[in-house]
C-alpha positions in Angstrom: 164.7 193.3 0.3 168.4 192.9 1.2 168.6 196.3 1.4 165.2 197.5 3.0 166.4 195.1 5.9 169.8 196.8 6.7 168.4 199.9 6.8 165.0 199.4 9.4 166.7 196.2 11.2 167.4 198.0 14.4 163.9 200.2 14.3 162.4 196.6 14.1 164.6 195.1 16.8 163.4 198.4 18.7 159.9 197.7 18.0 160.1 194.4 19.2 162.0 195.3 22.6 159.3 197.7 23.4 156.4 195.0 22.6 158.6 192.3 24.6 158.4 190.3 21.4 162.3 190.3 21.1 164.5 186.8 21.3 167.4 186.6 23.9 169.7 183.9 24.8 170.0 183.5 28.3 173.4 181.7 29.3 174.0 180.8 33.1 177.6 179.4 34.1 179.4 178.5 36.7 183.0 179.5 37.4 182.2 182.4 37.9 178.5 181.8 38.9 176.9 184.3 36.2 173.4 184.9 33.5 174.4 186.1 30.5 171.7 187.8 27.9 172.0 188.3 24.7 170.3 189.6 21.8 168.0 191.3 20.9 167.0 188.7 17.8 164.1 189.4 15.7 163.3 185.2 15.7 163.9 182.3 18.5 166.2 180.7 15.0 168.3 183.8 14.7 169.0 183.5 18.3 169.6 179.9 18.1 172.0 180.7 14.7 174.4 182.7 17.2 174.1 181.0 20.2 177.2 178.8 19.7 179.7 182.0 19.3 178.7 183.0 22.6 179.2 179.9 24.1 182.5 179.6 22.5 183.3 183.1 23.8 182.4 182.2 27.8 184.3 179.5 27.7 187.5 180.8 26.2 187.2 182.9 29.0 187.2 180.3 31.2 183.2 179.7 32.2 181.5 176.2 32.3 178.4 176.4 30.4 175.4 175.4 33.1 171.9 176.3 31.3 171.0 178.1 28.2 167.8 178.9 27.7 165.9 180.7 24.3 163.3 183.6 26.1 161.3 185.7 24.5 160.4 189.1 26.6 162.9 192.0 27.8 165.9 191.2 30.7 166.7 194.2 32.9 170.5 193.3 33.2 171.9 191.7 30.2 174.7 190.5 32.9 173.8 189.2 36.5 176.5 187.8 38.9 174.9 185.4 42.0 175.0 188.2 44.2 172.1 189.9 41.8 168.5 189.4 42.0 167.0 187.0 40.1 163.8 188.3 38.6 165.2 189.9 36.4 163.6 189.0 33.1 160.3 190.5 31.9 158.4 188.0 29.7 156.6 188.4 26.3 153.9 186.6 24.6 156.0 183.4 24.3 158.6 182.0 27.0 160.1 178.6 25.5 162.7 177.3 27.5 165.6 174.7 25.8 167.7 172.3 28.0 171.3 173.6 27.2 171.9 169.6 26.1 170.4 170.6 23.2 172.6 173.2 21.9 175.8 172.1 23.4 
C-alpha cells in the first residue's frame, strides 16, 4: 500500500484541493504581522503531525506565534501580510478552528 500511496499522493492531494476537502494550517503572527498557510494535508491529523516544524521555523525567524488554526477548504494566498485582504480563505465541507494554546 506503501507504494500505491507514493505514487497517487499528490493526484489525491489534487483531488482534494479541487473539492475543498484539503487540510491547511493557518498560522497568524505578529512581528511581522502575517497568515501563514500550509498544506495541502489529506487529514486535519497529518496537518496537526507537522504543524510544530512550522512553528518552529516562524519563530527561528523571528515571529511570535498569535493563532493557529486547523481549516479545511482552499486559501487564495498561502502568505498574507496586514496590508492584504482578509477573505482570503475559501471553506470546504468542514471548518474546525483550534485555539493555538492547544498546539503550542
Amino acid at each position: 500500500m506503501t507504494g500505491f500511496w507514493k505514487k497517487h499522493q499528490n493526484t489525491f492531494l489534487a483531488s482534494l484541493e479541487r473539492l475543498g476537502l484539503a487540510w491547511w494550517l493557518k498560522i497568524v503572527t505578529d512581528n511581522p504581522h502575517c497568515t501563514y498557510y500550509f498544506g495541502p494535508f489529506g487529514s486535519g491529523k497529518q496537518a496537526k503531525l507537522h504543524q510544530s516544524g512550522y512553528i518552529e521555523d516562524l519563530k527561528e525567524e523571528g515571529s511570535q506565534i498569535r493563532v493557529t488554526e486547523l481549516k479545511q477548504g482552499q486559501p487564495q494566498l498561502l502568505t498574507i501580510s496586514e496590508n492584504e485582504p482578509a477573505n482570503n480563505f475559501k471553506c470546504g465541507i468542514f471548518d474546525f478552528v483550534y485555539n493555538s494554546k492547544r498546539f503550542s
